[in-house]
PDB file of N, CA, C, O and CB in Angstrom:
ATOM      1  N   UNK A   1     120.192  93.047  97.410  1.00  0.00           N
ATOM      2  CA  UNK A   1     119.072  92.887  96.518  1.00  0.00           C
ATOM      3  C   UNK A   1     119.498  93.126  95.076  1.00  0.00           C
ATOM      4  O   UNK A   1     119.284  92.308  94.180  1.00  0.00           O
ATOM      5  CB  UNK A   1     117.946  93.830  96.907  1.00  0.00           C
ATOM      6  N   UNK A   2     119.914  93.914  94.959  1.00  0.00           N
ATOM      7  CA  UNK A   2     120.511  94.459  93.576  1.00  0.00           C
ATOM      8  C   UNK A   2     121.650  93.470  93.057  1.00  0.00           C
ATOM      9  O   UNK A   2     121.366  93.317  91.869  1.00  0.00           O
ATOM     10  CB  UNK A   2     121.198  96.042  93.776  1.00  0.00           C
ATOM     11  N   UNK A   3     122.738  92.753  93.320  1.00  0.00           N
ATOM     12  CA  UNK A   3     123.485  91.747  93.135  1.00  0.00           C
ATOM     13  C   UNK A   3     122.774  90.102  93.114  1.00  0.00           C
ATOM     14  O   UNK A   3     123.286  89.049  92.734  1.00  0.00           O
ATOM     15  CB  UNK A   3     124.458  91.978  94.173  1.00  0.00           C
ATOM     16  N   UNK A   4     121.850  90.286  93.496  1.00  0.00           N
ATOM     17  CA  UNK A   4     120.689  89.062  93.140  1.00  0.00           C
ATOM     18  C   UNK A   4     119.932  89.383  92.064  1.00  0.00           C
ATOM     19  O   UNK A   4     119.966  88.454  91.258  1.00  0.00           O
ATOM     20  CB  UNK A   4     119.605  88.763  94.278  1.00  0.00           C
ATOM     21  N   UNK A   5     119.186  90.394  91.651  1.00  0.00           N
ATOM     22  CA  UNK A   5     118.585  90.915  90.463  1.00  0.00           C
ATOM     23  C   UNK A   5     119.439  90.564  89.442  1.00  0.00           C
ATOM     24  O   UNK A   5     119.065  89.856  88.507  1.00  0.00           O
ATOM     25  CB  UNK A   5     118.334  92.350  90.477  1.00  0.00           C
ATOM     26  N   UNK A   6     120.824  91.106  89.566  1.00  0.00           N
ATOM     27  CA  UNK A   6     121.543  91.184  88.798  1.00  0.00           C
ATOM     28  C   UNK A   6     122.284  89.590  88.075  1.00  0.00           C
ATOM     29  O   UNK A   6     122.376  89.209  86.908  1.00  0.00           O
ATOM     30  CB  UNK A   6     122.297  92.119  89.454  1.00  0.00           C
ATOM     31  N   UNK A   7     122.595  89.133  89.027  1.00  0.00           N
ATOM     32  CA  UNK A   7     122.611  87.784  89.307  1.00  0.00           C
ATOM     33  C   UNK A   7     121.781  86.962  88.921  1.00  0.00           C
ATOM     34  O   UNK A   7     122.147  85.920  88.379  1.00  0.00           O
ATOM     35  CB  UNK A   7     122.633  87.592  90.336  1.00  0.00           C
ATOM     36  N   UNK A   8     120.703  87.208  89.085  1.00  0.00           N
ATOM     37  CA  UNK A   8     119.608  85.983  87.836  1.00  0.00           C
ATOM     38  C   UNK A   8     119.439  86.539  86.804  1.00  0.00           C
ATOM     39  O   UNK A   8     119.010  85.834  85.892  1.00  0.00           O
ATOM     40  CB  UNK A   8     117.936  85.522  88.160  1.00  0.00           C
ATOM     41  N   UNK A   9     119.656  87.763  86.562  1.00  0.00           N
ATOM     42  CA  UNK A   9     119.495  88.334  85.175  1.00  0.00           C
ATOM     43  C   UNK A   9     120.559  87.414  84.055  1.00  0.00           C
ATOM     44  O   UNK A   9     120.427  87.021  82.896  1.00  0.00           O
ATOM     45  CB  UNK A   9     119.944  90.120  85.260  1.00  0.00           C
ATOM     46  N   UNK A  10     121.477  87.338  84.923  1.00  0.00           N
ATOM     47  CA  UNK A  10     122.665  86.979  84.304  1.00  0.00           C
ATOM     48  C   UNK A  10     122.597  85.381  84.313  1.00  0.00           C
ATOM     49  O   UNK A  10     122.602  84.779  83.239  1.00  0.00           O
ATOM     50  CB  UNK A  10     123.955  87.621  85.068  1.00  0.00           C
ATOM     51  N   UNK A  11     122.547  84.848  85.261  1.00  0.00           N
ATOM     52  CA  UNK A  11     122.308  83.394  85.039  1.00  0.00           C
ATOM     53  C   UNK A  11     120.822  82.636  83.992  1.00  0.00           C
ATOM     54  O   UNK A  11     120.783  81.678  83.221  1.00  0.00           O
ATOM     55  CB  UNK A  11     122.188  82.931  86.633  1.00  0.00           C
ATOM     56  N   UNK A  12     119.674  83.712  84.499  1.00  0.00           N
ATOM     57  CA  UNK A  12     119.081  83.055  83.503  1.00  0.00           C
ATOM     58  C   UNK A  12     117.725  84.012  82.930  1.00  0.00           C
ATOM     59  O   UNK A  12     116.549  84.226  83.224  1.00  0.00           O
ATOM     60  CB  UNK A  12     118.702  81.576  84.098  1.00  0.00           C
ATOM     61  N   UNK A  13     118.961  84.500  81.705  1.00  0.00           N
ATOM     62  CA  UNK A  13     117.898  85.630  81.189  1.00  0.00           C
ATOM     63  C   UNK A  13     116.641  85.211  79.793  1.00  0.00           C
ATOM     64  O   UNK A  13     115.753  85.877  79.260  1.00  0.00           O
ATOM     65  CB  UNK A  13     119.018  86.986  80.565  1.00  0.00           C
ATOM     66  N   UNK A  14     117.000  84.187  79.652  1.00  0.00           N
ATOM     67  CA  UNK A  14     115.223  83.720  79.023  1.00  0.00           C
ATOM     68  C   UNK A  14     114.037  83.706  79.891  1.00  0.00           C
ATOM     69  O   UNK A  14     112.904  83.978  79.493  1.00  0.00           O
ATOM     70  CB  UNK A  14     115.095  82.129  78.505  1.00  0.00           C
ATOM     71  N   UNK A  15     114.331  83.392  81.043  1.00  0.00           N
ATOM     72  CA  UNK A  15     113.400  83.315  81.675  1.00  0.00           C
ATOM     73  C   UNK A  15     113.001  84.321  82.338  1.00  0.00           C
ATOM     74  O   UNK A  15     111.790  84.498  82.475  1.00  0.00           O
ATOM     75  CB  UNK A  15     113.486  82.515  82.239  1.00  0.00           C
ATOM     76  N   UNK A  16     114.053  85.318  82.968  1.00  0.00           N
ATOM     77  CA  UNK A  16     113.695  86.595  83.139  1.00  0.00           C
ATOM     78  C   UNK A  16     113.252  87.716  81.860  1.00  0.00           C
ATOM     79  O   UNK A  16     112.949  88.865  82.181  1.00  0.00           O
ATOM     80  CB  UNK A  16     114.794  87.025  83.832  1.00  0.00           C
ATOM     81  N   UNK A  17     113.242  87.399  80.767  1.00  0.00           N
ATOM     82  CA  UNK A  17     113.280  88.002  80.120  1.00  0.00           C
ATOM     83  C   UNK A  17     111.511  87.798  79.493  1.00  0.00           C
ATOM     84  O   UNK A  17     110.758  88.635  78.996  1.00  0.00           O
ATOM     85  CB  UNK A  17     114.555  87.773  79.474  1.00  0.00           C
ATOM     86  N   UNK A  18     111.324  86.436  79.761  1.00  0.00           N
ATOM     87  CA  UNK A  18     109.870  85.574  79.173  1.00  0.00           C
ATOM     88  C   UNK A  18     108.837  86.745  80.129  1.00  0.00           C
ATOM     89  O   UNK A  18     108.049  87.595  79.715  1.00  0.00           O
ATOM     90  CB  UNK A  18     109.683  83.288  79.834  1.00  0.00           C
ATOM     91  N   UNK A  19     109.280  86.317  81.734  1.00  0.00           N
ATOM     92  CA  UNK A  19     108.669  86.662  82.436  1.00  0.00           C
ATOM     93  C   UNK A  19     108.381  87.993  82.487  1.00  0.00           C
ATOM     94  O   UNK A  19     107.217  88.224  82.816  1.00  0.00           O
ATOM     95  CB  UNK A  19     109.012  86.239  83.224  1.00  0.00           C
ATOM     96  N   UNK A  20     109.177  89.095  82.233  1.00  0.00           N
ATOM     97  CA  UNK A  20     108.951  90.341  81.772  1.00  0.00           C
ATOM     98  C   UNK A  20     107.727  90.952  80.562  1.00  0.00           C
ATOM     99  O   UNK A  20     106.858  91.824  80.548  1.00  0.00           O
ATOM    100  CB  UNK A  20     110.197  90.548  81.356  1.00  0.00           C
ATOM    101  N   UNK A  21     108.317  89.823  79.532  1.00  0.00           N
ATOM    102  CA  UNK A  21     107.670  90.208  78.438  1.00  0.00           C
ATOM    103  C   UNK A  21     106.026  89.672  78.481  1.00  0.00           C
ATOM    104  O   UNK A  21     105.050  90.083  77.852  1.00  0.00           O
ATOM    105  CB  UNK A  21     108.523  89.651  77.223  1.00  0.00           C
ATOM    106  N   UNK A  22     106.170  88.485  79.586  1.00  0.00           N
ATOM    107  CA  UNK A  22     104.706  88.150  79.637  1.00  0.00           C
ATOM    108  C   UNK A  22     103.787  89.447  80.624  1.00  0.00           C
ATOM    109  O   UNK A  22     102.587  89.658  80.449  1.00  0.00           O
ATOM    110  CB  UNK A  22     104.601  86.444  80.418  1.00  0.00           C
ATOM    111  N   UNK A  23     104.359  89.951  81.305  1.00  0.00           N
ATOM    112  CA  UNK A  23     103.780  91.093  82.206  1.00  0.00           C
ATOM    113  C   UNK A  23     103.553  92.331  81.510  1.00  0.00           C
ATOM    114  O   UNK A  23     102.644  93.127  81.748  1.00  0.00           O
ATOM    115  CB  UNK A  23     104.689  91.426  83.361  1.00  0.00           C
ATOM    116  N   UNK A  24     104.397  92.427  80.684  1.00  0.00           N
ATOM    117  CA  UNK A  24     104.384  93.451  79.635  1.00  0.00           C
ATOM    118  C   UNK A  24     102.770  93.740  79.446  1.00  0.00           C
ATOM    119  O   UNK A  24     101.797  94.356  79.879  1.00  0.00           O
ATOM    120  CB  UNK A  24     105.185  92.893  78.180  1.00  0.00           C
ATOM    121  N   UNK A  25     103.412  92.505  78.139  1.00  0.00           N
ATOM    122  CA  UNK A  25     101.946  92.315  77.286  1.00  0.00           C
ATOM    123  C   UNK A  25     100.297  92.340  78.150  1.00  0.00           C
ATOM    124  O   UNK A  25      99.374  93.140  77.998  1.00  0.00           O
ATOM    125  CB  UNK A  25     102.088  90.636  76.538  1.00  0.00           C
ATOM    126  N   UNK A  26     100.408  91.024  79.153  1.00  0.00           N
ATOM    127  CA  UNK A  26      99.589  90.869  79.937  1.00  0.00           C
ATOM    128  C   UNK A  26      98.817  92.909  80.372  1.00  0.00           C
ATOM    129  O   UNK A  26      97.764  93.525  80.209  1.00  0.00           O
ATOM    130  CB  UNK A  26     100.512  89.823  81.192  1.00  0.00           C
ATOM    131  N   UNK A  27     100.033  93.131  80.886  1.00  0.00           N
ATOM    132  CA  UNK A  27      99.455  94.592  81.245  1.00  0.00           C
ATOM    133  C   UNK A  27      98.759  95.595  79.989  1.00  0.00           C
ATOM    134  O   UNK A  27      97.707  96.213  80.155  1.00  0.00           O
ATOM    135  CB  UNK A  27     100.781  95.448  81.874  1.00  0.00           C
ATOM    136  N   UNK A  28      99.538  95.620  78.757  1.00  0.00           N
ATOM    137  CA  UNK A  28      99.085  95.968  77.756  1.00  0.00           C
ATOM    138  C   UNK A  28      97.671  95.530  77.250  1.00  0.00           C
ATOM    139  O   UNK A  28      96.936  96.281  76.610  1.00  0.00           O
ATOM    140  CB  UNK A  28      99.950  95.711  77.059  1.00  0.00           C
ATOM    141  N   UNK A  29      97.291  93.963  77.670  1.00  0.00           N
ATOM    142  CA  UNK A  29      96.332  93.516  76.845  1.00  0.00           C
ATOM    143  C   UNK A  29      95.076  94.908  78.209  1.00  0.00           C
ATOM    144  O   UNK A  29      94.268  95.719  77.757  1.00  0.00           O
ATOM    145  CB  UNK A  29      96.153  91.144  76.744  1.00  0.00           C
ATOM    146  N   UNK A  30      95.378  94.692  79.784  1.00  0.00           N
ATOM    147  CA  UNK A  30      94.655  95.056  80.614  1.00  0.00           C
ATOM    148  C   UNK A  30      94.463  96.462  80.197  1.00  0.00           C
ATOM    149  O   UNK A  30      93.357  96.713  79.720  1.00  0.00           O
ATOM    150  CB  UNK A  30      95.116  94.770  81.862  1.00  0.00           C
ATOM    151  N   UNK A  31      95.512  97.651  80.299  1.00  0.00           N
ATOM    152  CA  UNK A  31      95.236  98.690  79.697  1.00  0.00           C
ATOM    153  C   UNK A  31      94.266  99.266  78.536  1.00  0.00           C
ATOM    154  O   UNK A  31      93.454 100.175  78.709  1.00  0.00           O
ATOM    155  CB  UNK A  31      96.103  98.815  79.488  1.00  0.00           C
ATOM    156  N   UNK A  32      94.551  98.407  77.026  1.00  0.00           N
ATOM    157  CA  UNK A  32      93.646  97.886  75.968  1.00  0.00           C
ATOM    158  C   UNK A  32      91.993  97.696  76.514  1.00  0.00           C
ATOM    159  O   UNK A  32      91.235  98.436  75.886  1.00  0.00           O
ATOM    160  CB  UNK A  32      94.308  96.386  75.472  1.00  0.00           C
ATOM    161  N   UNK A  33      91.433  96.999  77.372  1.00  0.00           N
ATOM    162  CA  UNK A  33      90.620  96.506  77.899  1.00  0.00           C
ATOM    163  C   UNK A  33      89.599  97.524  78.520  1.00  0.00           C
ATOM    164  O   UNK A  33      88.385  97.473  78.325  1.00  0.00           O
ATOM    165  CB  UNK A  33      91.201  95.695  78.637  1.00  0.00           C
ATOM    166  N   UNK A  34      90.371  98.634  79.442  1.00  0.00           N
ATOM    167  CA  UNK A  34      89.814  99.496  80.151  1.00  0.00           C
ATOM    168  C   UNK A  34      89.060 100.750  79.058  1.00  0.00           C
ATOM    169  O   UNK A  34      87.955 101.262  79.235  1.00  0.00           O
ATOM    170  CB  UNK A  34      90.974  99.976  81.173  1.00  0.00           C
ATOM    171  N   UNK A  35      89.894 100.997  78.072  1.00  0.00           N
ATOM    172  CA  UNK A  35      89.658 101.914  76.909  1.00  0.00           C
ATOM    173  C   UNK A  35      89.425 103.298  77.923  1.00  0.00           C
ATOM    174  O   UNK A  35      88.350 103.752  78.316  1.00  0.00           O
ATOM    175  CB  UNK A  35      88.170 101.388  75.767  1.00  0.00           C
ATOM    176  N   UNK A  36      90.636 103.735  78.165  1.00  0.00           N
ATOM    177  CA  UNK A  36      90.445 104.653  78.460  1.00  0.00           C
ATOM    178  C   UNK A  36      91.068 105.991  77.346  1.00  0.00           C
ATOM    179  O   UNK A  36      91.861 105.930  76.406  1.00  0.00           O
ATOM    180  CB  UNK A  36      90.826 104.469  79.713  1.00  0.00           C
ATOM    181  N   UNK A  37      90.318 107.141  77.938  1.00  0.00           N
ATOM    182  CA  UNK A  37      90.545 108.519  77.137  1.00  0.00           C
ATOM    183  C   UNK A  37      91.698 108.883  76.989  1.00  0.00           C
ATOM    184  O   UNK A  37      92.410 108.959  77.991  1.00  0.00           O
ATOM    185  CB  UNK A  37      90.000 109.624  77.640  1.00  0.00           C
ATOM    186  N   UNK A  38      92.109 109.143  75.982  1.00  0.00           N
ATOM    187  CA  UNK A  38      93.738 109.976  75.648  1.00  0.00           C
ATOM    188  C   UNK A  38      93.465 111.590  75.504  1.00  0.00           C
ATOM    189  O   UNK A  38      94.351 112.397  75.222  1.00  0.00           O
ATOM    190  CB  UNK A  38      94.567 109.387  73.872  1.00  0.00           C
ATOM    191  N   UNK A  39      92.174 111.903  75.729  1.00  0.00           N
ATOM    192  CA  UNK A  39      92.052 113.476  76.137  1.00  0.00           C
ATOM    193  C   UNK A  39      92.799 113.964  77.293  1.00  0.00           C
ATOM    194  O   UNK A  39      92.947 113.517  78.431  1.00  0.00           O
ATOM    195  CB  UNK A  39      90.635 113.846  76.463  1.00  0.00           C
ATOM    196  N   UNK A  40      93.153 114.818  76.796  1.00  0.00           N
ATOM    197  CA  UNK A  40      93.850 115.198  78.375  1.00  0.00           C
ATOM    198  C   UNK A  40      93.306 116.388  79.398  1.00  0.00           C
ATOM    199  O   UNK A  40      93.762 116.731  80.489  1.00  0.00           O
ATOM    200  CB  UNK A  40      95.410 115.686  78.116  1.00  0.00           C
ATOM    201  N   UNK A  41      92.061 116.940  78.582  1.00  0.00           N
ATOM    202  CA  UNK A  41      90.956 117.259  79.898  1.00  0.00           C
ATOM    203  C   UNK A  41      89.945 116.472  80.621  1.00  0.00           C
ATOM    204  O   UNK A  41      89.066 116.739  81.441  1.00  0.00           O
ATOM    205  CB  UNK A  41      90.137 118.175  79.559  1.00  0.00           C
ATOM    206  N   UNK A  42      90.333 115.506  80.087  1.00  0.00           N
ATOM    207  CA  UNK A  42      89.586 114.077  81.020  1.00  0.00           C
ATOM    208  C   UNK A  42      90.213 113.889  81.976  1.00  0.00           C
ATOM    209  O   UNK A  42      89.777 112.994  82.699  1.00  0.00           O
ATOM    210  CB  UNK A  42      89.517 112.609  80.428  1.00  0.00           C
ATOM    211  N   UNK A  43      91.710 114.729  82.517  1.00  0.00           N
ATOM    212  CA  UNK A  43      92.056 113.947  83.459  1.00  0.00           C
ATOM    213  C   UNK A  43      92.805 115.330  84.145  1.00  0.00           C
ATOM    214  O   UNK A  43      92.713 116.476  83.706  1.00  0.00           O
ATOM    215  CB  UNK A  43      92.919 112.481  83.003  1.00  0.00           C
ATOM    216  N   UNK A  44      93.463 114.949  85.177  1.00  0.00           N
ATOM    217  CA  UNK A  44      94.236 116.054  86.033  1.00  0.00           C
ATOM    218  C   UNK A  44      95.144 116.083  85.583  1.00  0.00           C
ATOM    219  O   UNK A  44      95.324 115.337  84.621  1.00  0.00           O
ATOM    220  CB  UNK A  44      94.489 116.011  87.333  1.00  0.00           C
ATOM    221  N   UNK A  45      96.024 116.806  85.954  1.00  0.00           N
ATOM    222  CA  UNK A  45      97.729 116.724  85.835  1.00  0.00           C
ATOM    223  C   UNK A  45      97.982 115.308  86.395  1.00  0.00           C
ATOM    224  O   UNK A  45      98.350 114.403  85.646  1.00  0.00           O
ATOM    225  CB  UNK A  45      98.685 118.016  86.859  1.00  0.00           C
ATOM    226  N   UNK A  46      97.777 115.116  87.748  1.00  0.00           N
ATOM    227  CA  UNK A  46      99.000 113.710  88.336  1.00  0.00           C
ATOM    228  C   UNK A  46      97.941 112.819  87.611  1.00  0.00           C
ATOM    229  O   UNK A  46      98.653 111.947  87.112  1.00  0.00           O
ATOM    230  CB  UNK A  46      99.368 113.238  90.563  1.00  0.00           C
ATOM    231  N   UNK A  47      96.897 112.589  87.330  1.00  0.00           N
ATOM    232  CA  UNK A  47      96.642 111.238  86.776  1.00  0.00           C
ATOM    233  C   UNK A  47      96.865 111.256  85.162  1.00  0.00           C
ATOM    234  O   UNK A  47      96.831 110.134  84.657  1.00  0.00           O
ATOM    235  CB  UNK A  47      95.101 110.771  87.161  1.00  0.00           C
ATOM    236  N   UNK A  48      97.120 112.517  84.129  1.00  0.00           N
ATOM    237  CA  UNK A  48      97.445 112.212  83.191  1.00  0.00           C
ATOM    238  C   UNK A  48      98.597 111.581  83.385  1.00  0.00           C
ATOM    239  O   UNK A  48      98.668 110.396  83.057  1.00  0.00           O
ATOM    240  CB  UNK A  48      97.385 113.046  82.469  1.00  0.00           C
ATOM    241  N   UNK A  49      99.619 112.183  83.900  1.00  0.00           N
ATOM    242  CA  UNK A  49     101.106 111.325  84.591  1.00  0.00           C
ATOM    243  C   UNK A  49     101.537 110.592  84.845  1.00  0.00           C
ATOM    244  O   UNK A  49     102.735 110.331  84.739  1.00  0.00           O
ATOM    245  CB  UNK A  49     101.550 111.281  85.266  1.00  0.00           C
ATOM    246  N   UNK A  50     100.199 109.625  85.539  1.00  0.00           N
ATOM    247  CA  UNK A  50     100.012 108.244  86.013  1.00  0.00           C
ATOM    248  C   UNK A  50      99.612 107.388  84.308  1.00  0.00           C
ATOM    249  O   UNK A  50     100.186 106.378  83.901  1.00  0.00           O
ATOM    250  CB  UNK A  50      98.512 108.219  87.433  1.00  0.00           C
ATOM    251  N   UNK A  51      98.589 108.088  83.626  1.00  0.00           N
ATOM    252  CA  UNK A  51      98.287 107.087  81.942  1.00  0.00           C
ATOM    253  C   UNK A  51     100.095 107.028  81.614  1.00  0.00           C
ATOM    254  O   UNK A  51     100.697 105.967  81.448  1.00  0.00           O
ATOM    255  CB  UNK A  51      97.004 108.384  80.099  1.00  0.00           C
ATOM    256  N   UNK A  52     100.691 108.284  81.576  1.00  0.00           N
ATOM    257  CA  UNK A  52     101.845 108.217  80.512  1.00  0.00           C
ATOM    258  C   UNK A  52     102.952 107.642  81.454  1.00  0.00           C
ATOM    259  O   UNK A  52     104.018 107.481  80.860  1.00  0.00           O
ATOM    260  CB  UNK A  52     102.296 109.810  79.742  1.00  0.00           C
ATOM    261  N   UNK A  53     102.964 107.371  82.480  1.00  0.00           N
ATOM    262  CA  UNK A  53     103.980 106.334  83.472  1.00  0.00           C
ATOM    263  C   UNK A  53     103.730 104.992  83.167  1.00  0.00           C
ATOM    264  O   UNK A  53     104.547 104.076  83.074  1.00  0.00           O
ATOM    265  CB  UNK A  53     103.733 106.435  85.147  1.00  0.00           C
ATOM    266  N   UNK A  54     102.298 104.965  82.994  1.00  0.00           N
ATOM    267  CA  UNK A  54     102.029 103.191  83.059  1.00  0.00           C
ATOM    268  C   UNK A  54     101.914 102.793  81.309  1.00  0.00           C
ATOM    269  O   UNK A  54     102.428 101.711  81.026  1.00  0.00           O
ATOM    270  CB  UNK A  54     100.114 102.676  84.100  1.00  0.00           C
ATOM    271  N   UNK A  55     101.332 103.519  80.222  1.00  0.00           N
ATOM    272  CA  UNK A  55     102.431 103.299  79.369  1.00  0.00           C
ATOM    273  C   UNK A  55     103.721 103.220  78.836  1.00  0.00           C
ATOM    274  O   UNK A  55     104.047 102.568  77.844  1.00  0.00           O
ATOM    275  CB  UNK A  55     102.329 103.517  79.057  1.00  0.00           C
ATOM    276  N   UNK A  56     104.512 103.982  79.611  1.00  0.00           N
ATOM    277  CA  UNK A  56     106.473 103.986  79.295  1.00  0.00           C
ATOM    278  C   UNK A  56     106.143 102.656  79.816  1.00  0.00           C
ATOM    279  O   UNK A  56     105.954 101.673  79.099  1.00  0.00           O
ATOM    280  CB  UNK A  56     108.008 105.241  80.353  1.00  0.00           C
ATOM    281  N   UNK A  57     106.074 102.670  81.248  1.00  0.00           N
ATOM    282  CA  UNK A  57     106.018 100.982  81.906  1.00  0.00           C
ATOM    283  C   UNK A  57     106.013  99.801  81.285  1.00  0.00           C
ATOM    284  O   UNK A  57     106.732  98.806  81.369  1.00  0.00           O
ATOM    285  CB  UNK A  57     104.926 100.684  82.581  1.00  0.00           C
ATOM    286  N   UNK A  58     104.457 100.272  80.224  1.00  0.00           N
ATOM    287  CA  UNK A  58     104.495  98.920  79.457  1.00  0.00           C
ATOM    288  C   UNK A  58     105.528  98.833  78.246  1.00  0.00           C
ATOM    289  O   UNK A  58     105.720  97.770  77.655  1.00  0.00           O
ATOM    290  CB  UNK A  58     103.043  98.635  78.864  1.00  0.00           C
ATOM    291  N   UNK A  59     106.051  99.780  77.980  1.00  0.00           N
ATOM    292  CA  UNK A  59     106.847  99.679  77.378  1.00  0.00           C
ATOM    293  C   UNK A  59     107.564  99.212  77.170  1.00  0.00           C
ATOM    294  O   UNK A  59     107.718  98.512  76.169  1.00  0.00           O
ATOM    295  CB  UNK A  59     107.062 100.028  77.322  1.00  0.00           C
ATOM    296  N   UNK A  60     108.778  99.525  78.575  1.00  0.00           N
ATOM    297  CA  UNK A  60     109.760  99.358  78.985  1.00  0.00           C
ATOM    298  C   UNK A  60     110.274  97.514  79.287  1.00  0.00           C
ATOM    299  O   UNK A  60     111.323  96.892  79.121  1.00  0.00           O
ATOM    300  CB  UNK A  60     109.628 100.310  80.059  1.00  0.00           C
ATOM    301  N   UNK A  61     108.875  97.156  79.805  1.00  0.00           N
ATOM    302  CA  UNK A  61     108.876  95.579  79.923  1.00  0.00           C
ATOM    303  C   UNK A  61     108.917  94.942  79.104  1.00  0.00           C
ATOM    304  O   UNK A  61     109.590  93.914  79.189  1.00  0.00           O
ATOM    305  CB  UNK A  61     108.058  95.025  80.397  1.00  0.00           C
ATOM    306  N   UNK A  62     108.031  95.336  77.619  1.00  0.00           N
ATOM    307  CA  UNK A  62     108.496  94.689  76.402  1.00  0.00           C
ATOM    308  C   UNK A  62     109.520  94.190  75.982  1.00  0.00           C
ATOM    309  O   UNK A  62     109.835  93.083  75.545  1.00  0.00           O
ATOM    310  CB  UNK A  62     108.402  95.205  75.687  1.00  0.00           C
ATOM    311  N   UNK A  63     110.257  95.590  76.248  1.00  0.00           N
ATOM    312  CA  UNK A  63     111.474  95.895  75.245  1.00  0.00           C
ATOM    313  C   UNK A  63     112.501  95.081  76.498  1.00  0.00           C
ATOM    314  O   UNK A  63     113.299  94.439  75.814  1.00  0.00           O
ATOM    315  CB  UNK A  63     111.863  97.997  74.757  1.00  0.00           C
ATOM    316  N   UNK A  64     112.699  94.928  77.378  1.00  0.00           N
ATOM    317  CA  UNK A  64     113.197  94.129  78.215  1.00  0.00           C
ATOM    318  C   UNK A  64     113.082  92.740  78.371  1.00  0.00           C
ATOM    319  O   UNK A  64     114.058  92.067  78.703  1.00  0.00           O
ATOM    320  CB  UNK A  64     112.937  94.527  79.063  1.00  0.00           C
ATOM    321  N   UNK A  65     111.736  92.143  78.114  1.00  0.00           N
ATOM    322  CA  UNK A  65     111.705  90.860  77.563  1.00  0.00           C
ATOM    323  C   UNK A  65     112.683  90.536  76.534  1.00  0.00           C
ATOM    324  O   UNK A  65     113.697  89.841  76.584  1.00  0.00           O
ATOM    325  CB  UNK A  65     110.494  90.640  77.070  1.00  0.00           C
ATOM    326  N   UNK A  66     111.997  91.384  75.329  1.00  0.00           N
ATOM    327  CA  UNK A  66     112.889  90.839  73.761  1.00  0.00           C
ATOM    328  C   UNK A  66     114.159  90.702  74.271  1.00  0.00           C
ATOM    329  O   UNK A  66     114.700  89.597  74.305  1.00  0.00           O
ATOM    330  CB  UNK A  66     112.995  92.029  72.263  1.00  0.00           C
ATOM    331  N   UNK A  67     115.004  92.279  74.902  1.00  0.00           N
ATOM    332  CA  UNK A  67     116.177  92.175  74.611  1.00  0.00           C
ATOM    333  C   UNK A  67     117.044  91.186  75.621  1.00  0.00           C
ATOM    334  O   UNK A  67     118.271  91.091  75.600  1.00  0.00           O
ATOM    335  CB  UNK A  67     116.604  93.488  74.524  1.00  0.00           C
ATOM    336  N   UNK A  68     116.093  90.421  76.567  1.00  0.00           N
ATOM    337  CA  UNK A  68     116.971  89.685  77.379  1.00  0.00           C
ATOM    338  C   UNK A  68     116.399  88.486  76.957  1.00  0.00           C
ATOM    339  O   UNK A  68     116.741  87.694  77.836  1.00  0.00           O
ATOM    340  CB  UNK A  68     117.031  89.970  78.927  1.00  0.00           C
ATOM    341  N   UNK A  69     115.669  87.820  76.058  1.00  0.00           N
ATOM    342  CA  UNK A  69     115.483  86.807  74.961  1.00  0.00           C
ATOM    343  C   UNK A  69     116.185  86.359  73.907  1.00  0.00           C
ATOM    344  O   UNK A  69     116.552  85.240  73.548  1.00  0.00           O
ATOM    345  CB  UNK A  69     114.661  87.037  74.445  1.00  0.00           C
ATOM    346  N   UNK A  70     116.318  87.591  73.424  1.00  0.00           N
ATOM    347  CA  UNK A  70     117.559  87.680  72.352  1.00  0.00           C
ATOM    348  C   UNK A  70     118.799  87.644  72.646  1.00  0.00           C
ATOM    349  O   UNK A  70     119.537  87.933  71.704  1.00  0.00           O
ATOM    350  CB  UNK A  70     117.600  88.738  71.675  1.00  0.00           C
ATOM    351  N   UNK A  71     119.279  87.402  73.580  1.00  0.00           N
ATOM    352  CA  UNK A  71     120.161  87.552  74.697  1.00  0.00           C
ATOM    353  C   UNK A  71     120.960  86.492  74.751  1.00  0.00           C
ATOM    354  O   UNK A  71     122.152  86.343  75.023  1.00  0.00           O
ATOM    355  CB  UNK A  71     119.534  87.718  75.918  1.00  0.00           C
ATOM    356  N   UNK A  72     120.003  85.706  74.410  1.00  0.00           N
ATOM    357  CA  UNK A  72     120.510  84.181  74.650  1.00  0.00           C
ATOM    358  C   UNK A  72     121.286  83.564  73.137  1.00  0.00           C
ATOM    359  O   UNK A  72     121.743  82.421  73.099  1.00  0.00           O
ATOM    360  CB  UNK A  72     118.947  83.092  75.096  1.00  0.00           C
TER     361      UNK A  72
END
């Protein structure tokens, strides 16, 4: 699995890279949408954990789009 990942990364990283960055965003626009609280007695421990996981997340996909866009 991992030598196939790796393997289309490498053969064709605009498109892996599009596709990332469109999930990114896409998720970002969804997050945006929900408007949820950045208080953090609004929430527990594991689900504040869960807001700041699924933002790095969106993060992370961004920045993985660009840099395998730019790539090319």
């Amino acid at each position: 699995m991992k030598d196939k990942f790796s393997e289309l990364i490498s053969e064709y990283p605009f498109y892996v890279g599009s596709f990332a960055l469109i999930l990114g965003v896409s998720y970002l626009i969804y997050k945006i949408g929900k408007r949820e609280s950045f208080k953090m007695k609004d929430y527990s421990a594991a689900s504040w954990k869960a807001l700041v996981n699924s933002w790095a997340l969106i993060f992370m996909l961004i920045m993985l789009g660009l840099a395998l866009i730019f790539k090319v």
